[in-house]
C-alpha positions in Angstrom: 16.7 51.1 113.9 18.8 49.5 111.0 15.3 48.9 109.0 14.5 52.3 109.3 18.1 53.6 108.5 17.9 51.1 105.3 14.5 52.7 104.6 15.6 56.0 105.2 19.2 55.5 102.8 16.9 53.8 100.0 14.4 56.9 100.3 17.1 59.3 100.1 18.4 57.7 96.5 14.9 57.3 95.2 13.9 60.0 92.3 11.3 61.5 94.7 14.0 62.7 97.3 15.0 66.1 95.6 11.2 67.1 95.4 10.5 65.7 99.2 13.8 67.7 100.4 13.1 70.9 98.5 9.3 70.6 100.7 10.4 70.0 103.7 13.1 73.2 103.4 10.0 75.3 102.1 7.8 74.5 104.7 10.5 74.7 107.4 11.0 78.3 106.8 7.5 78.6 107.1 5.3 76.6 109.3 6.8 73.1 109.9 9.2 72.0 112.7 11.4 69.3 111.1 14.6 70.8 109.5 15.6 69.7 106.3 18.8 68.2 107.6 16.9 65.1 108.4 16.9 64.3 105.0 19.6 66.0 103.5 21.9 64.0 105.3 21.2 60.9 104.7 20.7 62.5 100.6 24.0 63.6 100.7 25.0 60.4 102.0 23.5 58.4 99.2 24.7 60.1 96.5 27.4 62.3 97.5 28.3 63.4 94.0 25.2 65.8 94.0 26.2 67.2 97.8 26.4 70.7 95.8 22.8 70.3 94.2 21.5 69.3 96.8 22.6 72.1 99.1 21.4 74.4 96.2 18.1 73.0 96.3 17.8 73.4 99.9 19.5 77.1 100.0 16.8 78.3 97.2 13.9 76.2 98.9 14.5 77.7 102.2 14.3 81.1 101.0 11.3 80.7 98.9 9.7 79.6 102.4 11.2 82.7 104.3 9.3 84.8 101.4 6.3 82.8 102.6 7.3 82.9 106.2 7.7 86.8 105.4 4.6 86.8 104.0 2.7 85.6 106.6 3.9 87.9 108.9 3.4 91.1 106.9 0.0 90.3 105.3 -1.8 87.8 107.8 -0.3 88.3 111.3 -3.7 89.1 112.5 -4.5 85.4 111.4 -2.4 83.2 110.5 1.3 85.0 111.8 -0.5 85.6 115.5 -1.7 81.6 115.1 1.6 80.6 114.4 3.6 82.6 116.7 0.7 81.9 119.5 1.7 78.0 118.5 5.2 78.4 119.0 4.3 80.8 122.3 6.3 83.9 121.3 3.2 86.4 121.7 3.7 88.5 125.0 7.7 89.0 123.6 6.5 91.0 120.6 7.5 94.5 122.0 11.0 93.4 122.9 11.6 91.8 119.7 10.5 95.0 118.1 13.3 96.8 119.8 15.5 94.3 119.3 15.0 94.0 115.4 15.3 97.7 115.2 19.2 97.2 116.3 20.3 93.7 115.2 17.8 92.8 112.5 20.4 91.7 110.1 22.5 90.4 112.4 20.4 88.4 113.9 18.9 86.9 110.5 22.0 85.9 109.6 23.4 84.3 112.9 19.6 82.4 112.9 20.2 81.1 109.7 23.1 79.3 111.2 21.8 78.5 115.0 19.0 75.6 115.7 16.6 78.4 117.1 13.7 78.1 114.3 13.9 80.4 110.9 10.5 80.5 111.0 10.1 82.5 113.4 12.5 84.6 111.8 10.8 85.1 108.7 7.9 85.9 110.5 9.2 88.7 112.7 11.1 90.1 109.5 7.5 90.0 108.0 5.9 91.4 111.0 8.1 94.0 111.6 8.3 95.1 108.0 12.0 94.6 107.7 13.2 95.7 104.1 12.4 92.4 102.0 15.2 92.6 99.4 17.8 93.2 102.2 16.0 89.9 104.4 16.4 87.9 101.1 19.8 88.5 100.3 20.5 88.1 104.1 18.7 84.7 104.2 20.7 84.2 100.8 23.5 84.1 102.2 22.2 82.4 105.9 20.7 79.7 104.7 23.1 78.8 102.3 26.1 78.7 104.3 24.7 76.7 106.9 23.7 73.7 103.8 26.6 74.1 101.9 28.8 73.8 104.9 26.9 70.8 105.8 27.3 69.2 102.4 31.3 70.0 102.4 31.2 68.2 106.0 29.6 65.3 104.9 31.6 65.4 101.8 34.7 65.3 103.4 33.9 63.0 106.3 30.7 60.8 104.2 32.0 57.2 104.8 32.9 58.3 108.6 29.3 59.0 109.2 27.7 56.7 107.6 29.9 54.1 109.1 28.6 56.0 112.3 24.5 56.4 111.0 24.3 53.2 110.1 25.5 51.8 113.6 24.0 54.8 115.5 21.2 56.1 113.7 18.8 56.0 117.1 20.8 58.5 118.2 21.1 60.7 114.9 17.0 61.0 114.9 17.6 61.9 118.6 19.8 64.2 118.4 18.0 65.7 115.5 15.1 65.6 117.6 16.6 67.8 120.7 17.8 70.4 118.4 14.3 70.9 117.1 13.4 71.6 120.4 16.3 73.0 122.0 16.2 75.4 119.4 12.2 76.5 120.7 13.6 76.7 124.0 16.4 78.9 123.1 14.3 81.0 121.0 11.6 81.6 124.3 14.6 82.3 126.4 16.4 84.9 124.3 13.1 87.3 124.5 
């Protein structure tokens, strides 16, 4: 593991890392599974001086993929938004999650921002559901952005703590981010 935590550190400070993090936040509000914490991290880490940008990047990444997330629901449910939320087995919950959004929409978008349950599924049912776009951006605005910043303050704060604790435990750390991603399915099936 300390190979690929070197790898991963010397990754994170490379020139590419701002474009690979900004992807992997589009595409997780969209379609992909990993969360862009497992490189914002160890970003953050490696340079924390650009914590702030970096948290930025990832804030105005991750709504540009809830637009796309959004999108998919609204204009291609019948092909790709039903593929997707076939994939992630959320079909035969539709009608409560109709009645559900009708009540809590904006509450729940901005708690979900926050919780390990997927945001793409989340920008899918806001798209689905045709939940008013301007008020889902500002809401995912202001979601997705607390949930990096606060990240980047924490690791700001306590940086040399946890990479002390990365470096001698990053097996764990990939773990860990691992059962989140699916925890996070699994509470998302449960809920509806």
């Amino acid at each position: 593991m300390k190979k690929l935590y070197d790898w991963t550190m010397s990754l994170a400070a490379s020139k590419h890392a701002p474009f690979a993090l900004g992807a992997i936040a589009f595409a997780e509000s969209s379609f992909f599974p990993v969360p862009p914490d497992v490189i914002l991290v160890p970003m953050t880490l490696a340079e924390p001086k650009k914590a702030w940008y970096f948290a930025l990047l990832c804030t105005i990444a991750s709504v540009a993929g809830g637009a796309l997330g959004y999108a998919f629901g609204a204009l291609f449910y019948d092909t790709i938004g039903l593929w997707l939320i076939n994939l992630y087995g959320y079909a035969e919950k539709m009608e409560s999650l109709r009645a559900f959004y009708a009540q809590w929409g904006a509450i729940f978008i901005l708690v979900k921002g926050l919780t390990p349950i997927p945001y793409k599924l989340v920008t899918i049912v806001s798209g689905l559901l045709a939940y008013n776009f301007p008020l889902f951006i500002a809401l995912s605005f202001i979601t997705r952005g607390a949930r990096f910043f606060i990240l980047a303050a924490a690791i700001n704060h306590f940086g040399d703590a946890i990479r002390l604790k990365l470096e001698s435990h990053f097996g764990l750390f990939v773990g860990v981010m691992a059962a989140i991603v699916v925890g996070g399915f699994a509470l998302a099936a449960k809920m509806f």
